[in-house]
ZAROMAR-302862 format. One record per residue: residue number from 1; residue in one letter; x, y, z of N, C-alpha, C in turn. Coordinates in pm, whole numbers, plus 50000, padded with zeros to 5 digits. Layout:
> k:r:n_x:n_y:n_z:ca_x:ca_y:ca_z:c_x:c_y:c_z
> NUM:a:X:Y:Z:X:Y:Z:X:Y:Z;
...
This chain:
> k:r:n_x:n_y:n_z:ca_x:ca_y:ca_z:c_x:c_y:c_z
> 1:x:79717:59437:34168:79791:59337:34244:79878:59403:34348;
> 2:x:79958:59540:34295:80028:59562:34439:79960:59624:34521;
> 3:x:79800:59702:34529:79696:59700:34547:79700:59640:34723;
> 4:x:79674:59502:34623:79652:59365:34704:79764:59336:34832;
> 5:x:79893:59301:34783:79971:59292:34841:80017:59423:34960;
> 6:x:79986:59545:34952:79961:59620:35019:79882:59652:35133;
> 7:x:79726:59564:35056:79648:59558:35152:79665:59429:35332;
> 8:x:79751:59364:35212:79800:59196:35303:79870:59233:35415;
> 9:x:79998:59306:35354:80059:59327:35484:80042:59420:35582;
> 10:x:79973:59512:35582:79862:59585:35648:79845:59482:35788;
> 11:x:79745:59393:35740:79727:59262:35843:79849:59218:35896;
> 12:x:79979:59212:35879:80037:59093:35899:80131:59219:36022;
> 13:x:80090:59360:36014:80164:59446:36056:80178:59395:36243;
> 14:x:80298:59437:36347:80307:59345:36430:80207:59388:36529;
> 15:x:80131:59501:36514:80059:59567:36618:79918:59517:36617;
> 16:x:79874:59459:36475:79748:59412:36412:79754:59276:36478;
> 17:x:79881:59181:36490:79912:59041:36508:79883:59095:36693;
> 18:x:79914:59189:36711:79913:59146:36870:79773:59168:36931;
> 19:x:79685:59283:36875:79547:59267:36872:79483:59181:36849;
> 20:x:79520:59107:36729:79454:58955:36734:79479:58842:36876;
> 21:x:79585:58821:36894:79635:58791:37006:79552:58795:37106;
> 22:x:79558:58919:37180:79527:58965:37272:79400:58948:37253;
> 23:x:79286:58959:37188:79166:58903:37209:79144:58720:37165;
> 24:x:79241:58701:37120:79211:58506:37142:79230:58522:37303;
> 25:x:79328:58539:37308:79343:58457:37448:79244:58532:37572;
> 26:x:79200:58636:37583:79070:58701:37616:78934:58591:37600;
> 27:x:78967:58594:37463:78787:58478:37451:78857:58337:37553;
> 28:x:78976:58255:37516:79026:58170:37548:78971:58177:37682;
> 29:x:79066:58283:37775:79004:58298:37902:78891:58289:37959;
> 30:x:78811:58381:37901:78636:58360:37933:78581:58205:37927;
> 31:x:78654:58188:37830:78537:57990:37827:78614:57909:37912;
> 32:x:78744:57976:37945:78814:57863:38051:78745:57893:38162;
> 33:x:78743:58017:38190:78676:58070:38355:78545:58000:38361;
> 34:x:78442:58021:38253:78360:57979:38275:78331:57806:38327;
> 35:x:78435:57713:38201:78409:57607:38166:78443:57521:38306;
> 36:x:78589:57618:38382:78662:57542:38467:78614:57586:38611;
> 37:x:78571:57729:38635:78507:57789:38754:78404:57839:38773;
> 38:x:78348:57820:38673:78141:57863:38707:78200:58003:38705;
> 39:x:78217:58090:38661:78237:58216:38622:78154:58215:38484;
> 40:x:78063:58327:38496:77988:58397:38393:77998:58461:38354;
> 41:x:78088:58575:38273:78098:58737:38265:78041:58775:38135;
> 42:x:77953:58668:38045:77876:58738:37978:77694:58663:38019;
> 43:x:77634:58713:38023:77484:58667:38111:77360:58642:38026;
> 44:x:77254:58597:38044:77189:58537:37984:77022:58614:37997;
> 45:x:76977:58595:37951:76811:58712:38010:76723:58602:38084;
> 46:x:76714:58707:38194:76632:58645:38295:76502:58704:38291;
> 47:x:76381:58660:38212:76253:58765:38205:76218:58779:38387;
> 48:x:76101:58859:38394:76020:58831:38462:75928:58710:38470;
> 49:x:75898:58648:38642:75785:58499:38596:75634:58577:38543;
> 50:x:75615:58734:38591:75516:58744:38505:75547:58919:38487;
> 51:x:75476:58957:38328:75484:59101:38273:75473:59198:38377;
> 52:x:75495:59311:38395:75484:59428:38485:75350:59486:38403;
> 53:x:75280:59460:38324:75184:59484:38237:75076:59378:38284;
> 54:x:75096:59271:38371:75016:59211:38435:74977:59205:38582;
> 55:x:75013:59321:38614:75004:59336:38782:74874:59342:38820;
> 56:x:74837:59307:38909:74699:59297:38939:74642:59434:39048;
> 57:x:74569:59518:38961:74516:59623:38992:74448:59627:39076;
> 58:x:74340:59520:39129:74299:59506:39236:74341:59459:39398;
> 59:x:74513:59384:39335:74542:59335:39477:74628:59492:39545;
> 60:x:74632:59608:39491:74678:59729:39527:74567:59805:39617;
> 61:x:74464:59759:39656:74365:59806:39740:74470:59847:39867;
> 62:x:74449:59931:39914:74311:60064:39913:74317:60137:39777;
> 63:x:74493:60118:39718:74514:60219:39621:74418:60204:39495;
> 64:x:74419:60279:39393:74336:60324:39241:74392:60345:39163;
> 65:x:74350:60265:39045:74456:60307:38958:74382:60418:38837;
> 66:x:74424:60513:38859:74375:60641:38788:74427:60647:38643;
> 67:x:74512:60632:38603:74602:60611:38478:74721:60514:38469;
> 68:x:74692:60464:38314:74832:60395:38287:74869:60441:38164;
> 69:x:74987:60488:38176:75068:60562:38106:75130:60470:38015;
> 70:x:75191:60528:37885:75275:60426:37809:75388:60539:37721;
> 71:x:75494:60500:37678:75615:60572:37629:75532:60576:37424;
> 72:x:75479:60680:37445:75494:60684:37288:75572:60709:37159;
> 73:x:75691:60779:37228:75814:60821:37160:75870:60709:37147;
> 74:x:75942:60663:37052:75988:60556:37019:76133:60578:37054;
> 75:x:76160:60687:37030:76317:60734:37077:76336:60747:37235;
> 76:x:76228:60803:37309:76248:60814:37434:76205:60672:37469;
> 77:x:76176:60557:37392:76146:60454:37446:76312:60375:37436;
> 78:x:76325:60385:37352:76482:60327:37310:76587:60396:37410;
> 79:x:76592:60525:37504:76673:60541:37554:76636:60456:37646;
> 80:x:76500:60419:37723:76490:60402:37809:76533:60266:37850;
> 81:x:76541:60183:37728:76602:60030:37711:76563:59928:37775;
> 82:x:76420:59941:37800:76363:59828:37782:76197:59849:37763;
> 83:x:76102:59751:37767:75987:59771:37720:75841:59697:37873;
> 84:x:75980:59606:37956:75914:59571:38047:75886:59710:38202;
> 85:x:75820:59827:38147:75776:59898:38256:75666:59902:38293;
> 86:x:75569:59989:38399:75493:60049:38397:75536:60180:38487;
> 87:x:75384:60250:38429:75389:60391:38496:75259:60425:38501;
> 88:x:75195:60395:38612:75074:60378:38691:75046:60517:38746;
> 89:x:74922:60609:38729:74927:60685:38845:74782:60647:38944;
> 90:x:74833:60641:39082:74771:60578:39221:74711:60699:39310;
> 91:x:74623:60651:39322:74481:60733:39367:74466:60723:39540;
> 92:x:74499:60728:39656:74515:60698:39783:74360:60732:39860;
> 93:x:74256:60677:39810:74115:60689:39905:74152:60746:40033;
> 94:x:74237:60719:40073:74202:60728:40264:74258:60850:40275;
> 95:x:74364:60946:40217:74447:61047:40222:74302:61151:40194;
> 96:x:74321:61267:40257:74273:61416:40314:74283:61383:40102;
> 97:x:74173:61465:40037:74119:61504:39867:74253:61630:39880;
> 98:x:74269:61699:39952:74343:61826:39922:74524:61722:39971;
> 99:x:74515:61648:39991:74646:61604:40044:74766:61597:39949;
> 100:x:74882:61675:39967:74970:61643:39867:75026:61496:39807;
> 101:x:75029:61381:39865:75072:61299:39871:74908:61177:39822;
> 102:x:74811:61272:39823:74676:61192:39800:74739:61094:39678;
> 103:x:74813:61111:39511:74804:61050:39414:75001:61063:39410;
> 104:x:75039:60929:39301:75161:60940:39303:75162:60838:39172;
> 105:x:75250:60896:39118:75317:60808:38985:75410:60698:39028;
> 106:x:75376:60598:39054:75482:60451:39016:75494:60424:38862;
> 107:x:75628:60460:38882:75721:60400:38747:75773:60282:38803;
> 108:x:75814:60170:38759:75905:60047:38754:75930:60028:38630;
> 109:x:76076:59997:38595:76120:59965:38525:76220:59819:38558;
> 110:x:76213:59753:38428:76260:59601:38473:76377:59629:38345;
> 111:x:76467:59525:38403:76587:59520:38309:76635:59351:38308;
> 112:x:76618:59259:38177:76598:59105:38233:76785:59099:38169;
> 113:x:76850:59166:38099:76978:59138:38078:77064:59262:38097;
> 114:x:77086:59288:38209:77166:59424:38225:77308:59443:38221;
> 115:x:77352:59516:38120:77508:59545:38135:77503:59660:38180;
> 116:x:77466:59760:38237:77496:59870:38293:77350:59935:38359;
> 117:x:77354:60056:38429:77250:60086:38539:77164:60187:38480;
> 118:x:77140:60225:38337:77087:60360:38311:76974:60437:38350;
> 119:x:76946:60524:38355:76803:60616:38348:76754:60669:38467;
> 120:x:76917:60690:38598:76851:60708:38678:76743:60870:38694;
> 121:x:76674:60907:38795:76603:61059:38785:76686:61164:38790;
> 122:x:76779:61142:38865:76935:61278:38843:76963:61302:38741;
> 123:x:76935:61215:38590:76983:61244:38500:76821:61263:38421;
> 124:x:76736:61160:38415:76637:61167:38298:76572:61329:38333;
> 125:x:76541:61361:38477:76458:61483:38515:76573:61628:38463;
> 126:x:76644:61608:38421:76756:61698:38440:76759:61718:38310;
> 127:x:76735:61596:38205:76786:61591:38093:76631:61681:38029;
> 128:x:76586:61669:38141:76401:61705:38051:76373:61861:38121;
> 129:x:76472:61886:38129:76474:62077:38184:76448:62075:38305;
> 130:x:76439:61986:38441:76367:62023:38536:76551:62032:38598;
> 131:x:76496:62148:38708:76664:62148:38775:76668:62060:38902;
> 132:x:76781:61985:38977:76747:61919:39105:76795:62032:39169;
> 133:x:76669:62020:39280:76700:62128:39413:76759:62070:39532;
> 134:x:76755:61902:39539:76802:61847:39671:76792:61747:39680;
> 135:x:76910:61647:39756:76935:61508:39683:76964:61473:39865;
> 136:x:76938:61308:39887:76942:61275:40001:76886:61103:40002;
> 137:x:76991:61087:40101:76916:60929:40105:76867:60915:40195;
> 138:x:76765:60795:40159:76657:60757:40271:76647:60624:40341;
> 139:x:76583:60629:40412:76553:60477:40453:76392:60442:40468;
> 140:x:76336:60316:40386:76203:60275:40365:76170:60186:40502;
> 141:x:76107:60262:40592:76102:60102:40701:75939:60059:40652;
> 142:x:75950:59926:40606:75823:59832:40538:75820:59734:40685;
> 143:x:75664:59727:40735:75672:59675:40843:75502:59575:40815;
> 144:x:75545:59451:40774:75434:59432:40690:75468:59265:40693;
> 145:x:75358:59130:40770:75393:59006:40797:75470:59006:40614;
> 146:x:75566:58916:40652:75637:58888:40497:75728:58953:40416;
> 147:x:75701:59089:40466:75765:59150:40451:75829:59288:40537;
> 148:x:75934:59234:40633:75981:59321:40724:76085:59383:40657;
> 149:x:76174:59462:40653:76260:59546:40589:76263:59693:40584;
> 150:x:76409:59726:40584:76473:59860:40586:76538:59856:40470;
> 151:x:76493:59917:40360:76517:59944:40206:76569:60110:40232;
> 152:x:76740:60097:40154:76773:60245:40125:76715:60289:39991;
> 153:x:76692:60397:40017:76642:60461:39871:76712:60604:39871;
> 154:x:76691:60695:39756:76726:60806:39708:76606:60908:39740;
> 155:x:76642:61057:39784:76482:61142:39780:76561:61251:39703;
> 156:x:76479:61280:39586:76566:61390:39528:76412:61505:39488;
> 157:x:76481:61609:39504:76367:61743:39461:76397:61774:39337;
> 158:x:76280:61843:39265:76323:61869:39130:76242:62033:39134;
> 159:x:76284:62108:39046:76198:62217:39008:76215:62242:38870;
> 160:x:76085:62295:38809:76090:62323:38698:76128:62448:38668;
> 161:x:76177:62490:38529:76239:62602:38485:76094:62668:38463;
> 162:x:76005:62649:38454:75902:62719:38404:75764:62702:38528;
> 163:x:75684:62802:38558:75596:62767:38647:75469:62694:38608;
> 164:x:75472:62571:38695:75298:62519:38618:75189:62483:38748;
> 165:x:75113:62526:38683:74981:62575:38815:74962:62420:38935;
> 166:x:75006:62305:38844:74988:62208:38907:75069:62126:38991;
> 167:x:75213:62225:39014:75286:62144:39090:75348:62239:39142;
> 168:x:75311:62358:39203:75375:62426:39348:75471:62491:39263;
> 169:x:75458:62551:39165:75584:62686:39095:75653:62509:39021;
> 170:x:75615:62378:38998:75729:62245:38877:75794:62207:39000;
> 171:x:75763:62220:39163:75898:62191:39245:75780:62051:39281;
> 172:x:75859:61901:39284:75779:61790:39333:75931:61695:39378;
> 173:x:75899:61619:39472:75997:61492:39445:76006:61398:39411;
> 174:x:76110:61253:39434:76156:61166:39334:76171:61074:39443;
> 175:x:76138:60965:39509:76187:60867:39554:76228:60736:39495;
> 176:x:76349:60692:39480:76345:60559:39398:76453:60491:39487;
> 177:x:76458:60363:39400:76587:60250:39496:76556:60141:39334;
> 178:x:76622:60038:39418:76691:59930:39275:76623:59767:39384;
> 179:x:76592:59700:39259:76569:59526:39316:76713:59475:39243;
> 180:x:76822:59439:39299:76912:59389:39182:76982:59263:39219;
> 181:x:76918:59162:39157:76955:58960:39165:76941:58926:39322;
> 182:x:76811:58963:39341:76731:58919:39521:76783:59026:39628;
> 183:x:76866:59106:39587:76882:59201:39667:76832:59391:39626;
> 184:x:76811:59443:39761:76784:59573:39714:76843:59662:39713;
> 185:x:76937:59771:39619:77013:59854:39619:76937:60037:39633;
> 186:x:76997:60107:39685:76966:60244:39747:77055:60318:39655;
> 187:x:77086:60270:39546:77132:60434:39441:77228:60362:39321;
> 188:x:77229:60374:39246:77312:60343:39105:77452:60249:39137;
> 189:x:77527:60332:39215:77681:60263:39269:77642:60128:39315;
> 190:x:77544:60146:39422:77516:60017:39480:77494:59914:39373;
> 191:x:77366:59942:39317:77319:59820:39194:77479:59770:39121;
> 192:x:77524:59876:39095:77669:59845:38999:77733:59749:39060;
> 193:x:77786:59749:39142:77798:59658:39241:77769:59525:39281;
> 194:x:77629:59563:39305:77544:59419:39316:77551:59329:39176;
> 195:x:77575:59392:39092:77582:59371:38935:77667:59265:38885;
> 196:x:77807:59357:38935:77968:59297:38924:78032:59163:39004;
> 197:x:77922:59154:39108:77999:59039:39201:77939:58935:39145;
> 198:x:77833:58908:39079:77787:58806:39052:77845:58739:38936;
> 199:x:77934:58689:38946:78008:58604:38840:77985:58481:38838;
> 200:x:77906:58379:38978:77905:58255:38943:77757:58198:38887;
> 201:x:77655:58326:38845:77562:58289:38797:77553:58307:38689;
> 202:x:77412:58217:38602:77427:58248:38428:77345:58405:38431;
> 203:x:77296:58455:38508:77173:58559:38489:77206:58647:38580;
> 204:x:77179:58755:38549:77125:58922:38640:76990:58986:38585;
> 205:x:76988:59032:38660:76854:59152:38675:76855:59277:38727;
> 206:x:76827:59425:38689:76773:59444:38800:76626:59540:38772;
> 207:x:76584:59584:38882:76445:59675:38847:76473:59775:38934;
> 208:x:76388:59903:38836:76391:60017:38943:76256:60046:38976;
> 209:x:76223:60092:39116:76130:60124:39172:76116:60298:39150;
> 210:x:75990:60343:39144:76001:60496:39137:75894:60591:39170;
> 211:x:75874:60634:39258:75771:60699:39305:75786:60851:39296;
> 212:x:75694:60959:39204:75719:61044:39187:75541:61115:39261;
> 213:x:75596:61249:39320:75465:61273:39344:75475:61442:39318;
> 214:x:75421:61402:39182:75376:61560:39107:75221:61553:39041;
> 215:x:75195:61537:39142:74985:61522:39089:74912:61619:39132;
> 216:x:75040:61673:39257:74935:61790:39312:74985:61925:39293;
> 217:x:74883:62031:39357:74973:62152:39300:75060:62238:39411;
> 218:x:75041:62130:39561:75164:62177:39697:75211:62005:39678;
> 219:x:75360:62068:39678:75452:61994:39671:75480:61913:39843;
> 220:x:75460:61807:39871:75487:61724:39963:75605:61748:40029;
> 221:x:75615:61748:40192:75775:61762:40234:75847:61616:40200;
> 222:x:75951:61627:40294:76033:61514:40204:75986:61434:40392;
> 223:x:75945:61420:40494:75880:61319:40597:75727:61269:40503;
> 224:x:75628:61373:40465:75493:61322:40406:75546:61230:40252;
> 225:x:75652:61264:40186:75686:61142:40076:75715:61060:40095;
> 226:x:75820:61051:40210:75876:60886:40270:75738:60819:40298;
> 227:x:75695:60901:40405:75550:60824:40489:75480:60748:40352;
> 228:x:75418:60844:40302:75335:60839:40179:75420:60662:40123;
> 229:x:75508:60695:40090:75600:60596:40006:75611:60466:40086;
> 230:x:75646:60452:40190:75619:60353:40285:75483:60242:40328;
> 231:x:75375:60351:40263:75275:60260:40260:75265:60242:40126;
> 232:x:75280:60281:40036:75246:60202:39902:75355:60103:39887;
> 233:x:75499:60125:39905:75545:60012:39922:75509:59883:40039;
> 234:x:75462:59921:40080:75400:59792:40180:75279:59670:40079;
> 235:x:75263:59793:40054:75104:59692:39912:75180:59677:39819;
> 236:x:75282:59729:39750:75312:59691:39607:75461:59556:39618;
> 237:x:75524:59607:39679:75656:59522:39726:75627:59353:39718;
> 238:x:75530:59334:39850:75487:59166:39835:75459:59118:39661;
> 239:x:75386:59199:39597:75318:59178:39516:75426:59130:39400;
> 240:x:75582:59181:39401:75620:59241:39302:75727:59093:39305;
> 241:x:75738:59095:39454:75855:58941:39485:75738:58829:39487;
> 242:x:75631:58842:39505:75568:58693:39472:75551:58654:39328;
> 243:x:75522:58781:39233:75466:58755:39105:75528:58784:39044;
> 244:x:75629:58865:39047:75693:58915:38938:75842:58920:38908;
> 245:x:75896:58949:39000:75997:58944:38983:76130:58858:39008;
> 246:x:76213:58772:38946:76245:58614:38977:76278:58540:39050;
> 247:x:76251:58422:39074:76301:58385:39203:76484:58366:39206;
> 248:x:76522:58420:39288:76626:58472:39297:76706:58353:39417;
């Protein structure tokens, strides 16, 4: 019993009473903001209108789809936090057979309830032994009926700690950018951003785009990756805002 009574006032202590406190009127707040100002600050999942596992392989002409990759690690799948990706590697017919830029890995990754921006390549390539040699932003000019646009993106170099016959001594690059709630963000801060202002909707999103081109064994300059990147985003982009990704 004094046990008990020990344990009671524990609770009743004034620092415990003000923690309680302080999160009523916290929740209080949230359902008022919401109830009284269309303020959202906790969000709701917005899928895709269709899977990234349903993209249509043929409307990517000229491109090929040479492989589709899938996360078999269950742990590296769980960091990656979510399950709506792909990671395609694209075959470019019309590009020179010896061309560095001939084949390229598209990763996309979709995120339908996002509280935070994870997994960008500064960190996952880094975390997987490769060192970055050179980081820089870009600009995508997509010049394409329907789709006109100047998309910022990221170009980052990577090299490997170890030499492998198939990628120029492990040195390849990284182009990526963000789709986040109808708009397109050019690097992590941005998406964060795009993220945070949206308070008067029930939903966010966002997706990352990712073009890696380590297929060959001369590493691409960073003008032949943009180029390169510029036309596959021209074919994949329409594809991705008509079918896939929400109407916003």
């Amino acid at each position: 019993m004094r046990n008990a009574r020990f344990d009671i006032r524990v609770y009743l202590q004034p620092a415990f009473l003000i923690c309680v406190a302080v999160l009523a009127i916290a929740a209080a707040s949230m359902s008022i903001a919401t109830k009284r100002f269309g303020v959202y600050l906790k969000k709701e999942p917005l899928p895709l209108k269709k899977s990234l596992d349903l993209l249509d392989e043929n409307q990517l002409a000229p491109y090929e789809v040479t492989s589709k990759r899938k996360v078999e690690n269950k742990e590296i799948l769980k960091a990656l936090g979510t399950e709506d990706y792909i990671q395609w590697v694209l075959d470019a017919p019309e590009a020179a057979t010896d061309s560095a830029v001939r084949r390229c890995l598209l990763f996309i990754t979709y995120y339908k309830l996002p509280d935070r921006v994870p997994h960008v390549p500064e960190e996952c390539y880094t975390g997987g032994g490769y060192q970055r040699l050179a980081t820089d932003s870009v600009t995508f000019e997509i010049n394409k009926p329907g789709l006109e646009k100047k998309i910022q993106g990221k170009y980052l170099v990577f090299g490997s700690t170890k030499f492998d016959f198939w990628q120029s001594g492990g040195k390849f690059p990284v182009l990526y950018f963000f789709k986040v709630n109808g708009e397109y963000a050019g690097s992590r801060d941005e998406a964060r951003i795009t993220l945070n202002k949206n308070l008067f909707r029930k939903h966010s999103y966002f997706c990352k785009v990712e073009l890696v081109f380590n297929q060959a064994f001369v590493a691409p300059s960073k003008q032949q990756a943009v180029t390169a990147g510029e036309k596959l985003l021209a074919v994949i982009l329409p594809i991705l805002e008509r079918e896939h990704w929400p109407d916003w």
